[in-house]
Every structure is written in C-alpha cells, then in structure tokens.
C-alpha positions as CSV (number, residue, x, y, z in Angstrom):
1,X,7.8,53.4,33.2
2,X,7.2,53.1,37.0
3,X,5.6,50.3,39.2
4,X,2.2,49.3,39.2
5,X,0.3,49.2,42.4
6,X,-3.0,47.4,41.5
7,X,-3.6,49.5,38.6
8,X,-3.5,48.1,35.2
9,X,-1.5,49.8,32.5
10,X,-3.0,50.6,29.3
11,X,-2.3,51.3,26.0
12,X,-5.1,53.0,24.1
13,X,-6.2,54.0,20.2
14,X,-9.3,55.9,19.6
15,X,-10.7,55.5,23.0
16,X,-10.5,51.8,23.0
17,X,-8.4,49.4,25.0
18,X,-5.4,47.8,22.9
19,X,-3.2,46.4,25.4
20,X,-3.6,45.7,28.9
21,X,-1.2,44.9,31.3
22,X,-2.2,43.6,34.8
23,X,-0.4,44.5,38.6
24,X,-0.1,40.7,38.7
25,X,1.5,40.4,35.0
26,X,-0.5,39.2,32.5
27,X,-0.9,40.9,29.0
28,X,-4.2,41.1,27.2
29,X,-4.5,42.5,23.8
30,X,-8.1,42.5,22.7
31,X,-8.9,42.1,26.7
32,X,-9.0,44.5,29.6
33,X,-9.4,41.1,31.9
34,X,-6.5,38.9,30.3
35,X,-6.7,35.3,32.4
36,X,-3.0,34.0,31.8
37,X,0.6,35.7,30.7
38,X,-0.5,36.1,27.6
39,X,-4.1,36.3,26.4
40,X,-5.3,37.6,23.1
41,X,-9.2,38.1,22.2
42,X,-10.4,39.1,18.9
43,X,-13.8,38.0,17.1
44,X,-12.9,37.8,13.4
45,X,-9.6,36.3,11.5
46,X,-6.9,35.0,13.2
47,X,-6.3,36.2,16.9
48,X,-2.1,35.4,16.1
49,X,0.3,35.6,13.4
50,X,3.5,34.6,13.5
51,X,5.8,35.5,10.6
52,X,8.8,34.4,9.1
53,X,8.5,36.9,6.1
54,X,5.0,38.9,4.5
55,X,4.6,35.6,2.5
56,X,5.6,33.0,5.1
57,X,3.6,32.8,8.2
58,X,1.2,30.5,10.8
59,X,-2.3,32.1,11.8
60,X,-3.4,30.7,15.0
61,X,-7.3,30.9,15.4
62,X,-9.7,30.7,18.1
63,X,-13.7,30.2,16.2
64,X,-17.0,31.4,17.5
65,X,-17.5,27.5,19.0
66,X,-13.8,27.5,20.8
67,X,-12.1,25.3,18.1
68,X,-8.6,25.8,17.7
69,X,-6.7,25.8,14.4
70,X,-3.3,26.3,12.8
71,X,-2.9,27.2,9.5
72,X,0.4,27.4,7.6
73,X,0.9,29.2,4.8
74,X,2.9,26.4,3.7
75,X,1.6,22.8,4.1
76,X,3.1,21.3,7.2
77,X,3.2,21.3,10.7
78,X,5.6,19.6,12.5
79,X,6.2,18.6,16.3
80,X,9.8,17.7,16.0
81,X,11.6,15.2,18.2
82,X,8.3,14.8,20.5
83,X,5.1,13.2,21.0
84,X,1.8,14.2,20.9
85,X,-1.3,13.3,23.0
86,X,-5.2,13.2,22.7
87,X,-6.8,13.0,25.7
88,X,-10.6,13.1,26.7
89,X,-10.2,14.7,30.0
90,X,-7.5,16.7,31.7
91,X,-5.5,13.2,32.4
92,X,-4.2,11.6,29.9
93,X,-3.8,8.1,29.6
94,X,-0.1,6.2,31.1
95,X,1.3,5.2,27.6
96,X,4.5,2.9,27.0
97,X,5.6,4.0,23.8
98,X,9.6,4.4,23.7
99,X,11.1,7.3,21.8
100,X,9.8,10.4,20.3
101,X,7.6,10.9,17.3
102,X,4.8,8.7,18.6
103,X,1.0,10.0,18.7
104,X,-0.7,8.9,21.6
105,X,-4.8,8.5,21.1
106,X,-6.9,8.1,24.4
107,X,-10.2,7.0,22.8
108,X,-11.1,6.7,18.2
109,X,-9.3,7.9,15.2
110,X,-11.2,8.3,12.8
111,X,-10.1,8.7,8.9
112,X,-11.9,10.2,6.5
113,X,-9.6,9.1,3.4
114,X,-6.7,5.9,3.4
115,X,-4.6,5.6,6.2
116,X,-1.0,5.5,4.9
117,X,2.4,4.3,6.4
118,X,5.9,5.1,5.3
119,X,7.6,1.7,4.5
120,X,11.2,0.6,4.1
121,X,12.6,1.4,0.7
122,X,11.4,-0.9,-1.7
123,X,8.2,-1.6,0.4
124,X,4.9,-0.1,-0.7
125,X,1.8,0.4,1.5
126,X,-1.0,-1.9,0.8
127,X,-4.6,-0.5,2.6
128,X,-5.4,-2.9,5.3
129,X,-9.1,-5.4,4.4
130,X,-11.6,-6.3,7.4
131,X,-12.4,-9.1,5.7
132,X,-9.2,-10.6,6.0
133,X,-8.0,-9.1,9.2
134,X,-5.4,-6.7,8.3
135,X,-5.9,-3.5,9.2
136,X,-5.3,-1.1,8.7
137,X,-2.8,-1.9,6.2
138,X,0.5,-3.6,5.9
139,X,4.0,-3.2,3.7
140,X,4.9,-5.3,1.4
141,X,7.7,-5.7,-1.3
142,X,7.0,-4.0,-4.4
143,X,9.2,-6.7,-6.4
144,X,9.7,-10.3,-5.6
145,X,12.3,-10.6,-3.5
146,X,16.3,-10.6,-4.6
147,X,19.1,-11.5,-3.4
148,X,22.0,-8.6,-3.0
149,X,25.0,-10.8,-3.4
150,X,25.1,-11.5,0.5
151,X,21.9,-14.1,0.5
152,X,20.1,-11.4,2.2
153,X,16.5,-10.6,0.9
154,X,15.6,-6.8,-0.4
155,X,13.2,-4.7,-2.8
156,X,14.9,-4.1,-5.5
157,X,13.8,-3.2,-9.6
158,X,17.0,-4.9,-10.9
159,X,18.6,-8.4,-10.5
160,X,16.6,-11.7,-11.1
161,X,14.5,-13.3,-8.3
162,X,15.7,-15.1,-5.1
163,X,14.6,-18.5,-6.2
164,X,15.7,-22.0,-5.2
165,X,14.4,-21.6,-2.1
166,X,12.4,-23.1,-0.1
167,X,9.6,-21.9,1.9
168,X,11.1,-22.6,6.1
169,X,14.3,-20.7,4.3
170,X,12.0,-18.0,2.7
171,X,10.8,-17.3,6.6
172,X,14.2,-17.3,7.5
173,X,15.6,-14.5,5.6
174,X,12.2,-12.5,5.7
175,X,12.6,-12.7,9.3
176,X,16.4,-11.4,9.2
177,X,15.5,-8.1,7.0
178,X,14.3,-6.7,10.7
179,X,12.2,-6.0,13.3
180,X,8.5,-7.1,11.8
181,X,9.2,-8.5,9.3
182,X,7.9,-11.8,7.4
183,X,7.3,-13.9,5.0
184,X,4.2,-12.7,3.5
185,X,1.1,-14.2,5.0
186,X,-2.2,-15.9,3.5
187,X,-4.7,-13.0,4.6
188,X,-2.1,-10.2,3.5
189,X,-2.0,-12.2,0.0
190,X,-5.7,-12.1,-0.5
191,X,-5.5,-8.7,0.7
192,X,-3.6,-7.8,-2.5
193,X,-5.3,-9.9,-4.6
194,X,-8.5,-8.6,-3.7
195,X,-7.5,-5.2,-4.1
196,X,-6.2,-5.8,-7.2
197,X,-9.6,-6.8,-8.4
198,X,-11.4,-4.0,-7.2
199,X,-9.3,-1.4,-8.7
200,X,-11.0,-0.9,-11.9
201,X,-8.1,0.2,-13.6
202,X,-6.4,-3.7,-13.7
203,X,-9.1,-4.1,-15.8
204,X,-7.1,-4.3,-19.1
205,X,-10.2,-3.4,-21.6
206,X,-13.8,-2.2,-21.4
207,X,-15.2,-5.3,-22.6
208,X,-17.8,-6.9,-20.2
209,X,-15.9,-8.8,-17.8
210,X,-12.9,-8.5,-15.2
211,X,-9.7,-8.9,-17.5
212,X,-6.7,-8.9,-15.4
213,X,-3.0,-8.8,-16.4
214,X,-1.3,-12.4,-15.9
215,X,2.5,-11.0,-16.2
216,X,5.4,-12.9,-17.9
217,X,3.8,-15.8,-18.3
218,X,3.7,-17.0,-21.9
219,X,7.2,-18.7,-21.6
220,X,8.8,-15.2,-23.8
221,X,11.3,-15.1,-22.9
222,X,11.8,-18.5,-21.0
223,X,13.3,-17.1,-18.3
224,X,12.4,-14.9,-15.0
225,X,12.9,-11.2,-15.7
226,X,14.2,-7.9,-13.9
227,X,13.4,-4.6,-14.5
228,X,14.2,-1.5,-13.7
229,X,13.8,1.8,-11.0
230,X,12.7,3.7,-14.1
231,X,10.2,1.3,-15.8
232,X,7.8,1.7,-13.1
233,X,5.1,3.6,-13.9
234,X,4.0,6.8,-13.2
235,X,0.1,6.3,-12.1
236,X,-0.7,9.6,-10.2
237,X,-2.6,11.4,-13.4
238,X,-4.7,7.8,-13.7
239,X,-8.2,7.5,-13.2
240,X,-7.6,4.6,-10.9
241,X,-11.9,4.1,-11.2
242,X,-12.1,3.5,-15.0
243,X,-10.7,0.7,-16.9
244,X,-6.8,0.8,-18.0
245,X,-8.5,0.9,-21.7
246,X,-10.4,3.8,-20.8
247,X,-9.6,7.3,-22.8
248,X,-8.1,8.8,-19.2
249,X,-5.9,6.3,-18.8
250,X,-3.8,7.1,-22.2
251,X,-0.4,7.2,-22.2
252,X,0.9,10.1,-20.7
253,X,4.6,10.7,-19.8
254,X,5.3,11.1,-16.0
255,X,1.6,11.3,-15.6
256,X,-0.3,8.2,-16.8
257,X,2.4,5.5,-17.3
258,X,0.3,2.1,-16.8
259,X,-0.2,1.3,-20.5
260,X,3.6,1.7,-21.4
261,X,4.3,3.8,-24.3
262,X,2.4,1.4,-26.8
263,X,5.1,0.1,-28.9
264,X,7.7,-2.5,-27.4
265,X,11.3,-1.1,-27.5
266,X,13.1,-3.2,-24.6
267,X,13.8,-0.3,-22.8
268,X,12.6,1.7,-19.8
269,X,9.7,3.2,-22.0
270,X,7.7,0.2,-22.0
271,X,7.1,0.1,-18.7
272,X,5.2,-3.0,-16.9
273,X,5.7,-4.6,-20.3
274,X,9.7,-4.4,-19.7
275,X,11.1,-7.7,-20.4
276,X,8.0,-9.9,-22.0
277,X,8.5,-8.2,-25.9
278,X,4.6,-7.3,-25.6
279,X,3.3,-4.4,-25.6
280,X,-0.3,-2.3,-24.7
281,X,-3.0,-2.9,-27.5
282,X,-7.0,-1.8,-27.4
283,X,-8.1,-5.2,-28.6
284,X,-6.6,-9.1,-28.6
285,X,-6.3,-9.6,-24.8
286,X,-6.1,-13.6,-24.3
287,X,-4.9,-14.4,-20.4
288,X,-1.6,-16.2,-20.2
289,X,-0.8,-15.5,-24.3
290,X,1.7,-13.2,-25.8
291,X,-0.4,-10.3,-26.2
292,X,-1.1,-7.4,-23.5
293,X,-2.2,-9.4,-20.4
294,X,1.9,-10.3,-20.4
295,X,1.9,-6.7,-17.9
296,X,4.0,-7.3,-15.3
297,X,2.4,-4.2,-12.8
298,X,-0.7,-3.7,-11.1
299,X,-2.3,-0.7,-9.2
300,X,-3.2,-0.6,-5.6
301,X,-6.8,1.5,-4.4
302,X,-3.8,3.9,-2.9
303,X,-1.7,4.5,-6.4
304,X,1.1,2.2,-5.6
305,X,2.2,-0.4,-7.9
306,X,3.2,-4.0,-7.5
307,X,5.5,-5.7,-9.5
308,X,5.0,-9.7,-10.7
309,X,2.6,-10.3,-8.6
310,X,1.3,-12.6,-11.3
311,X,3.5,-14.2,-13.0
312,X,7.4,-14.5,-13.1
313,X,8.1,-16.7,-9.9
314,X,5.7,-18.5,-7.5
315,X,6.2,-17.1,-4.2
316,X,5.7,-18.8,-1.4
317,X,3.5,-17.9,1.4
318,X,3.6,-18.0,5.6
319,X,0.9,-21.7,5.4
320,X,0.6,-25.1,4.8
321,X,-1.9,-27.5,4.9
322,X,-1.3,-30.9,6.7
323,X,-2.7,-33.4,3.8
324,X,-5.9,-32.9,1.9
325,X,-8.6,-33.0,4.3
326,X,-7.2,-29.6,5.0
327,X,-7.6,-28.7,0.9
328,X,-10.4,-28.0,-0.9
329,X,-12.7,-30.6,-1.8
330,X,-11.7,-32.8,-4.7
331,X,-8.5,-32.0,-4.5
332,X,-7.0,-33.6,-7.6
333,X,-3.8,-33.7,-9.4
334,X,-5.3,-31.7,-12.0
335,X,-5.8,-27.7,-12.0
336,X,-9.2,-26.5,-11.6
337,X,-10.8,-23.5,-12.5
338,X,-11.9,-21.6,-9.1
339,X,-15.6,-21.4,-10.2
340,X,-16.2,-25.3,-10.0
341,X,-14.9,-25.6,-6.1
342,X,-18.0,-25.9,-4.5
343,X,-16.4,-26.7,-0.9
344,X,-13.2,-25.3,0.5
345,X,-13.2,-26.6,3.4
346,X,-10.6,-25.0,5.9
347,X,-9.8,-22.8,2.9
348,X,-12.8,-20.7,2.1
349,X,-10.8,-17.2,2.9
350,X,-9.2,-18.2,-0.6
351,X,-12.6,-18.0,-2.9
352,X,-12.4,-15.2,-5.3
353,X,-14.9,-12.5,-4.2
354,X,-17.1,-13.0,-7.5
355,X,-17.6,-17.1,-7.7
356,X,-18.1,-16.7,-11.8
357,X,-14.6,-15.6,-12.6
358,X,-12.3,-18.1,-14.0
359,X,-8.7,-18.2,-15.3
360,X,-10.1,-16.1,-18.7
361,X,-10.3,-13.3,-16.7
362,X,-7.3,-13.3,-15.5
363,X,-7.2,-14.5,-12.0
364,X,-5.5,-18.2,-12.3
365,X,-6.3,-21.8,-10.9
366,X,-5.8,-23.5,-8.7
367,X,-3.9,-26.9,-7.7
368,X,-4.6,-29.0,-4.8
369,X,-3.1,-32.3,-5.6
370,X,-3.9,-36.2,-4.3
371,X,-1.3,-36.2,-2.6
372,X,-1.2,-36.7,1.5
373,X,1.2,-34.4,4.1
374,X,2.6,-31.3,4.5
375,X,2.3,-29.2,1.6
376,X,3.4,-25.3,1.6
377,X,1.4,-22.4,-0.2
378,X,2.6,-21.1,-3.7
379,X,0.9,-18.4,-4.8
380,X,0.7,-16.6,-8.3
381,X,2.3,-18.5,-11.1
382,X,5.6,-18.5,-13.2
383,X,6.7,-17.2,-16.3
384,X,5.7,-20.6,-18.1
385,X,2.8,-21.1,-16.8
386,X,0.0,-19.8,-19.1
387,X,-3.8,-19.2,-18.4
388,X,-3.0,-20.8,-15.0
389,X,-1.2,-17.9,-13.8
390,X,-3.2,-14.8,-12.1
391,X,-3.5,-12.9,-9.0
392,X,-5.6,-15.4,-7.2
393,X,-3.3,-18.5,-8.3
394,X,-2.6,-21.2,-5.3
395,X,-0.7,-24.6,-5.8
396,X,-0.8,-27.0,-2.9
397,X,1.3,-29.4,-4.7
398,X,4.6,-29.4,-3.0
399,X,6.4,-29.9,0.3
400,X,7.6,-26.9,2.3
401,X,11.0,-28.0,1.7
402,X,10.9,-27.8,-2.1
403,X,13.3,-26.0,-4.7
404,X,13.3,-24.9,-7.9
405,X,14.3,-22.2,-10.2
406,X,10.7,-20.7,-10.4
407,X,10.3,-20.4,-6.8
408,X,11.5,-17.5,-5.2
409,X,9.2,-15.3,-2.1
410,X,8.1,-11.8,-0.7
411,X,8.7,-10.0,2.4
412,X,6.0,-7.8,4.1
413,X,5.8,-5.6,7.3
C-alpha cells in the first residue's frame, strides 16, 4: 500500500469521504478529521453495530445532545467480573469496595420504579419505608423459619416451624445463617405490615372496609402447618391495585394464583389455603373464623409473597421493653383493640396507619400486660388464636427467655 508521509489516505464512494486514515494513525469513518484511533461520525441511527448474527447484535449511538446509548437486541448488558463507576468530573471518587461486581455512584441515584435486591434462597425482597427507616428495602424470610435437622434456621415451604425457642436463641441462629443477618427487627416488621395494608389486593372483598387475611388461625387443624414450594402462588397476572375479590384477580392458573382454585382439596391447588381446610369464597369473611380470612399468603407492593405472617406461630422480634412504663398506656392483662390506645408512649411506631381499624378487619390486638420487667416482642398470632391474630398483632406478655410450641421466629437481611 505504501507509507504515508503526512498525507491521509482515503477511501472514497461517489465523491464523498468514507474512510480516512491519518499519517499519525487514526481511522475516521464518517470524518476526514478523526480525533482518536478510532472515530466514527454519522448524524442518524446508530454510528456502530456490532453483530453476532443479522438477528443478534448491539447498536452503539451517539444523539444530537452527545448522549450515549447501548441497545441490545436482546435485553441485557453485562460488565462481567468488574466494576463500574459514575463520576461527576474526570476524577472519580477513592472507593473501598472489595471484589468485582460493585457499582460505584459519586453523587444520587435516582429510581424511577422499586429498587430490588436479589436475596438468599428462600428470602424475598421487601421495598424499604422512610417512615420506619429502612430503605431502601430489606430481605426477609418468605416462611417462618425451620429448622433443617441440624438446629440451623432456613426458608423453607416444607417442615413445621422452629418453635420452642426463645427469643436471645432466635438472635442466635439468625445471626449464624451469615454475614447480615438477623433476627427480624421492629421497624422492618412494621415495614411489612404496613405494606401489607396498602396493597389493595390483601383486601379479601370489595365491601367497605380493609379486610385482611388472619392465616391458620381458627384452631383447624390444631396444629402449626407446612406447606409446599408449589402451593405458592403465582401473582404476576394480578392486579396487585384492586381488591383480591375483584373480577381481575380470578383464579387463573400460573397467572393469578392468590384466590386458590376455589374448592378445598388438600393439595398444592389450594394454594395460601394449603393446610386450614378453607377455601376462597365471594361472601362470609369473618377475621379469625373458618371461612376465607384462614389465607395463609399475602402480597407485597413488589409481587412477592409472604407466608404466615399472620397466623401460625408468633415470631419473635429483635426488642423488648424494660417493664410497662415502656408499654402503651393501660397496659392490662387483657387484649385491646388497637383503636382504643390513645397513648403509646415509647411505642407509637407501632400504631396502625389508619387509627379506626380494629381486629374485624383483620389486623389483630394487642397485649401489653400488668406485669413489670423484661418482656420480649411477639408479633402476629398463632394458629389458635382467633380475631386476635393479624398482621399488626404484638403481645408484650412474656419474658425473652420464654418457650413454647407456638413460638418460633424469622430471619431478615
């Protein structure tokens, strides 16, 4: 080809420049004045292609405004085994993270939809709540916790509970699953439970009024239940924003799952309603009875589903109050409806976000107890506790070091 001396080569079509290549080296195509190695200029679609087959390809685009942009003809883009950095300025900032596969953010993220995190098998991804301090989200286990043969605590759809336990032992074994990990906390609880509520679709009818499921909680069977892996339902063709009653939220194999198939079989089929011998019914919900609100799921804003988060088992939680000046006021041996607390003292995070609801709409009681000293957090009710049982339920009665059959606990990360 020869040697350039300060003359660009060219190649040309129809009297116009196609490629250029510079004395010093760089390559323009679209540019007689290419800037680096490789420059490439073009004013309409995508200034690069690069192709794996006709049908399988990445256009890389320069816009009008100097945005950049990547788009796959598939859906992913991957940076594998390295980290990535946003940085305002041509200095980024010193960052300690360890590894690869860490993004590295100089000033705001912003998110236009839910920020989601993969979690342990087992774990589900709860959005984080301002109100309660924990964002932007957390994991948590999807089923109260069981015990795999070795007293250690996991996630799993079958075996019964890990019960007898008590709550500094519940810590414990939380604490040993890994790195982060923990016995579930007050303002993570509430998170749920909050949640819960504001996803319209655990409301069980369209009748005025919130009417949440309570889980196995009528004592049928008088026992703790499992389930299993394929019981859970499928919710991603709900309309997580209308009532579980509502017409869209029909049962719909491997699309719609909440209701369960509508007619009791003890078997996968009947999905949240595994185990309580109820099944889904337009009319008759009564909270705590043998009728529908015995629906031992409920749906997350995000689409995940938690298991017995009413009902079954009280779980303890990571707090304690030290006697009942700590409680709230008129703290009796005697459960109270949450609507006629008027004071909660050091406990007001634990109010209901509408002050009219009581245990008729699903959401539980609450227990403070006369009694003086340390007394440990149960949250949510057993499987023989009735109309006390609901999301929001909290009993103050008993000792951290208490155990008994109905007590068991949940992890979260």
């Amino acid at each position: 080809m020869g040697t350039l001396t300060n003359h660009p080569l060219k190649i040309r079509a129809n009297n116009t420049d196609i490629l250029t290549l510079t004395a010093s080296g760089n390559v323009g195509i679209g540019t007689t004045s290419p800037y680096s190695l490789l420059s490439l200029k073009g004013s309409s679609g995508a200034q690069m292609t690069i192709a794996q087959a006709d049908t399988n390809y990445a256009e890389l685009t320069v816009d009008a405004s100097g945005n950049f942009k990547i788009d796959p003809s598939g859906s992913t883009v991957t940076i594998p085994d390295q980290n990535l950095k946003v940085c305002a300025g041509d200095a980024c900032q010193t960052d300690s993270t360890s590894g690869n596969g860490n993004l590295i953010v100089e000033n705001d993220i912003e998110i236009g939809g839910d920020y989601n995190r993969t979690c342990a098998t087992g774990y589900i991804w709860v959005p984080g709540s301002a109100k309660f301090g924990t964002m932007p989200g957390f994991c948590v286990m999807k089923y109260e916790a069981k015990n795999d043969g070795s007293n250690n605590a996991v996630s799993t759809a079958t075996g019964g509970p890990y019960v007898s336990i008590d709550q500094p032992t519940s810590r414990t074994k939380c604490e040993a699953v890994g790195l982060g990990y923990h016995l579930i906390s007050e303002p993570e609880w509430m998170t749920i439970a909050e949640n819960i509520a504001q996803t319209p679709i655990n409301d069980m009818d369209d009748d005025a009024g919130l009417q949440l499921a309570t889980g196995h909680s009528d004592n049928a069977p008088g026992a703790a239940q499992a389930t299993t892996a394929s019981a859970d339902p499928v919710v991603s063709g709900c309309n997580l924003s209308a009532t579980m009653e509502n017409a869209a939220n029909a049962y719909s194999a491997s699309s719609c799952e909440i209701q369960g198939d509508g007619s009791y079989g003890g078997d996968d089929t009947d999905k949240g309603f595994y185990g309580t011998s109820q099944a889904w019914a337009t009319t008759g919900y009564s909270s705590g009875a043998a009728n529908k609100a015995q629906l031992r799921t409920h749906a997350l804003s995000n689409g995940n589903v938690i298991w017995d988060f009413a009902g079954n088992v009280w779980e303890w939680t990571d707090a304690y109050v030290n006697g009942t000046a700590e409680k709230p006021a008129s703290a009796t041996d005697a459960w109270q409806e949450f609507s006629a607390i008027t004071n909660y003292v050091t406990l007001n995070y634990a109010r209901p976000q509408n002050p009219s609801w009581t245990s008729a709409n699903g959401i539980g009681q609450y227990y403070g107890g006369a009694s003086a000293g340390q007394r440990g957090f149960l949250r949510g009710g057993n499987w023989f506790a009735g109309a006390l049982v609901g999301v929001f339920t909290l009993l103050l009665y008993y000792a951290p070091s208490y155990t008994y059959t109905s007590l068991g606990f949940r992890c979260a990360r």
